[in-house]
N, C-alpha and C positions, 0 to 999 in steps of 0.2 A: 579441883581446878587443874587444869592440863599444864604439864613441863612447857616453859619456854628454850627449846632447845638450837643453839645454832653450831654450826659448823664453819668454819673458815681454815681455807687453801691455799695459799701464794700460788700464784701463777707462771710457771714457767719456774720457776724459784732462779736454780741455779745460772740459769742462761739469763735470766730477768737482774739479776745481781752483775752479773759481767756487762751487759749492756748499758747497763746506772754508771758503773764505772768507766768504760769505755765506751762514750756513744759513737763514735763513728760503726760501730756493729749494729746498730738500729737499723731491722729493718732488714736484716742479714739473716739466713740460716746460720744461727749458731750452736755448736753440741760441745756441750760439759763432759768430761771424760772419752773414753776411745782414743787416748791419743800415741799410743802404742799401736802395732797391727795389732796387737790378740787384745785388746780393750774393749770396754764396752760403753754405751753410752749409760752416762747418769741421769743426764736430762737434756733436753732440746729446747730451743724455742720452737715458738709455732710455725715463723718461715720454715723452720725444719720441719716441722711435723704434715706440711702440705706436701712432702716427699715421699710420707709414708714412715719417717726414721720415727723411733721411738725410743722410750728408756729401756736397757737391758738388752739393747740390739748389739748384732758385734760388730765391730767399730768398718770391719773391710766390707760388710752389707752397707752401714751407711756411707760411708765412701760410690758404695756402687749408685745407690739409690742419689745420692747427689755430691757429684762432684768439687763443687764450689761451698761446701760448706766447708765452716770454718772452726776448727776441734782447739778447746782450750783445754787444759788442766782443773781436775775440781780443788778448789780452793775451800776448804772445809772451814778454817778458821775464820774466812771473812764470811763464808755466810752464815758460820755460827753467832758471829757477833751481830749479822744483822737480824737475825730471828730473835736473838734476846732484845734488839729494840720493839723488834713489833709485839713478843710475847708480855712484855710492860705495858704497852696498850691494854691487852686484853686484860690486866691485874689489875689496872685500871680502875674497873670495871664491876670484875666481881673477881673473887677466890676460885671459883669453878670452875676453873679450867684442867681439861684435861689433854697435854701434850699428846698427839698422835706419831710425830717426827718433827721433824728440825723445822717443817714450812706449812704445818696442819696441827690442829685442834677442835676438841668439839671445848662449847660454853656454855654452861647452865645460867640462863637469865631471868629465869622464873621470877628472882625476889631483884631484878633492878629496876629501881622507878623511873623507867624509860622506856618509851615504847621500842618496840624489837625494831622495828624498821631504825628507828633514830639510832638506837644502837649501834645498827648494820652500818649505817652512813658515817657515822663516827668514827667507827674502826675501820672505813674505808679511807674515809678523810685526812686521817692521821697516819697511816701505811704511807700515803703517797705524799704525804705533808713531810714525813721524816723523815722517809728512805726512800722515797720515787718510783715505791713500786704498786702494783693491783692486787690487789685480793678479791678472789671469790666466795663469796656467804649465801649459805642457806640455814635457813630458818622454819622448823616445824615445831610440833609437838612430842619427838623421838627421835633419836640419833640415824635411826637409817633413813628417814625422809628428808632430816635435814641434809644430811650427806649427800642425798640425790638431788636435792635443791642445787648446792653447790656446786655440784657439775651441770646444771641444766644449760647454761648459758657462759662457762667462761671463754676468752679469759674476762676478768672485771664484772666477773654477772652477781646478781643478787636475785633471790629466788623467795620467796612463800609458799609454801606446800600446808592447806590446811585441810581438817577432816573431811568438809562437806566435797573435797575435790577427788577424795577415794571414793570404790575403789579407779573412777574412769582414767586418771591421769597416770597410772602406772600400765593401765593394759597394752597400748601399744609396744609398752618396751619390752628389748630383749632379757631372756631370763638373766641374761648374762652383769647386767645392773642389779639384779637383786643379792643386798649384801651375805655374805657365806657360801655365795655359789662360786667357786672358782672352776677352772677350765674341767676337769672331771666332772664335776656333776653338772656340768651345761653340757658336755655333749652324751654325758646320759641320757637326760633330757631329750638332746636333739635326736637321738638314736629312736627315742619313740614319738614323735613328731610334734616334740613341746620346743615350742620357736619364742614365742613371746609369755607376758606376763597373764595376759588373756586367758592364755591355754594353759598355764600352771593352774590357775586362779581356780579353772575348773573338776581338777582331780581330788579325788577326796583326800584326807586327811591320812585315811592308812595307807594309801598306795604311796603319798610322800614319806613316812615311817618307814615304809615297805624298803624304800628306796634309800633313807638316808640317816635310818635308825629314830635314835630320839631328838636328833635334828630338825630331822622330817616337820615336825612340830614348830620350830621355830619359824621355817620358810612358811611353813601354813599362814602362820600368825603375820609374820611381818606383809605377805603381800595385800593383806587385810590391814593392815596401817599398826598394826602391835608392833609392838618393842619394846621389852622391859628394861634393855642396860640403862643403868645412872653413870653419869658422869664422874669417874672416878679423879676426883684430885691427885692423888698419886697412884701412881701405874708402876708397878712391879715390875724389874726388868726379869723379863723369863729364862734369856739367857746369855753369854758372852761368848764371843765366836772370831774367828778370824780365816780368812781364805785368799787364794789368790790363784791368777792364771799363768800357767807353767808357760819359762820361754822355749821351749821344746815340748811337744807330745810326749809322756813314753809310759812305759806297762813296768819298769820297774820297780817293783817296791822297798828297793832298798833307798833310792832317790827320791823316792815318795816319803818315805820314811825320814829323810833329812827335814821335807818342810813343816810333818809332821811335829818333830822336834822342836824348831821355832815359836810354831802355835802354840805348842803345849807353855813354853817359856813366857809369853808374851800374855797368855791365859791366864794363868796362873799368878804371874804381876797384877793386874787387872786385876784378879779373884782378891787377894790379900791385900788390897790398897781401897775395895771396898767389902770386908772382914766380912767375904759371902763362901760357902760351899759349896758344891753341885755332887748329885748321882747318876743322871744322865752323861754319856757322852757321845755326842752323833760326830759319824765322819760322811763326810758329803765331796762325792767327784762329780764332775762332768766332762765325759766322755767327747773324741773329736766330734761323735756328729752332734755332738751338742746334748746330748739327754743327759739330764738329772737322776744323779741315785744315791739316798742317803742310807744309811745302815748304823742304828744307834742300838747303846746299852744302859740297863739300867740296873745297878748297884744296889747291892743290899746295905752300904754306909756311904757317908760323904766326903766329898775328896776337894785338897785345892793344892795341893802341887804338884810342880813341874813333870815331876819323874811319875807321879799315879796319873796326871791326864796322860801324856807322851804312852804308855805302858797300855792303856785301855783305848786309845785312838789307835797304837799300833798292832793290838790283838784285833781288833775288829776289821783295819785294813788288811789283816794277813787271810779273812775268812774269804773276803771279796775276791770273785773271782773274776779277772780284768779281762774279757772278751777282745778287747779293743784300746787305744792309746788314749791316756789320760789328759785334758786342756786344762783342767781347774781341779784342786782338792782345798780343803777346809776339814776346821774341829769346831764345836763347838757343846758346851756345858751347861746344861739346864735343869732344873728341877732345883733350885736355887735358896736356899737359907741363909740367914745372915747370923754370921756367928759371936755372941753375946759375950761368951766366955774361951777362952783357949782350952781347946779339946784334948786332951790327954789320953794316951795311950794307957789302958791298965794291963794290959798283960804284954 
């Protein structure tokens, strides 16, 4: 018997939460975060998003892109408390839920004596009945078709995606919806004049290998309707991190090194208030013109204080060689254990 598997989105989340609170913003471009020049956007609404503004934009781009929009503050704690109302719903329901982030989850339905549709309209019904807001749900037999479900039609869509509709309903789209492709390996892709799913659909099995190791395998399979992940009830947090955007550019790394400091502090709190380790530690800049470059280490033991992250975030920024003036730096610690007993030094 096949998984009943769904997916559910909030919509807009954080901009959808400000606007419940404040209606006079109905209907309003409005953007969550960027409210600083060097900020960035966390979320938009959709009046925003017919601007072209999106999330992880920098806040003086959506500024350009629209003038009259309206930049609040992300208020983390109210829409933490309103996601715990709607994740109740889902518990509701069944135990099988697996947390994505604060305003997304997949849900294994397989064993609820309710039809999936009825479901869907429940946990719609009751989003909007509690807290005034829309959710989008999609519904298949595997986590990445429901997930494409979900985006088929928001905001407020509801989708079905079943076997006998592969593979025709995937071909028109871009590769770029097929889950694990991120911006690298689509314009790999595009580089050899793979546009849609059509034309992946058609390459054999080694040439995606060829292309994307033992990966390669998984894309094979998924755009043939496979997908093996189960719904993980609890999700491992991979790792703890913290960053932020510099209010000056600069290439010094002794200034660098003060925020370095901070993280490692704040890290480390975090680490020892949930009794976890890490051997990983990446440090991640970005550069004025905006690129991305991380540069991590991994340790032969595991570490959780102040002074060994700070020590190993700032050996690793001393290797990096800063071409250009720094906008953003972060740390962050993964490869993550939880530690049962107090570790001891023996020699």
């Amino acid at each position: 018997m096949d998984k009943v598997i769904m997916h559910v989105d909030m919509d807009a989340f954080f901009a959808a939460v400000e606007v419940i609170d404040n209606p006079s913003l109905r209907g309003k471009p409005v953007i969550v975060g960027g409210t600083t020049e060097r900020g960035v956007v966390a979320t938009c609404s959709y009046e925003a998003r017919a601007y072209g503004i999106r999330s992880a934009m920098p806040a003086y781009i959506a500024r350009t892109k629209c003038p009259d929009a309206i930049f609040l503050p992300v208020r983390y704690g109210r829409y933490k408390e309103i996601s715990n109302k709607i994740f109740n719903i889902f518990y509701e329901l069944t135990p099988y839920v697996e947390p994505l982030s604060i305003d997304e989850a997949y849900l294994d339905i397989s064993n609820v004596d309710i039809k999936p549709l009825e479901v869907a309209n429940y946990i719609k019904n009751q989003v909007k009945k509690q807290t005034g807001l829309t959710i989008s749900v999609g519904i298949s037999y595997n986590k990445f078709l429901a997930k494409l479900a979900s985006d088929w039609n928001k905001p407020n869509g509801l989708k079905v995606i079943t076997k006998d509709m592969l593979p025709d309903i995937l071909f028109p789209l871009k590769v770029s919806k097929v889950y694990g492709l991120g911006q690298k390996s689509v314009k790999k892709l595009n580089d050899i004049g793979i546009f849609t799913v059509e034309e992946l659909y058609k390459l054999p099995k080694e040439l995606l290998i060829e292309f994307f190791g033992r990966f390669g395998t998984e894309i094979y399979d998924r755009i043939r309707g496979i997908d093996k992940r189960e719904v993980e009830i609890y999700r491992e947090r991979k790792s703890i991190g913290r960053e932020t955007t510099l209010r000056v550019d600069t290439k010094n790394k002794d200034e660098l090194k003060v925020y370095l400091k901070g993280f490692a502090d704040s890290i480390a709190s975090t680490m020892q208030a949930k009794n976890v380790s890490g051997k990983s530690v990446t440090v991640k800049i970005k550069t004025s013109s905006f690129i991305n470059h991380t540069r991590s280490k991994t340790l032969m033991h595991y570490i959780h204080t102040k002074e060994d992250i700070y020590n190993e975030a700032s050996s690793i920024l001393e290797d990096i060689e800063l071409n250009e003036t720094i906008r953003l730096i972060g740390i962050s610690v993964s490869s993550l254990r939880e530690d049962s007993l107090e570790q001891l030094t023996m020699f």
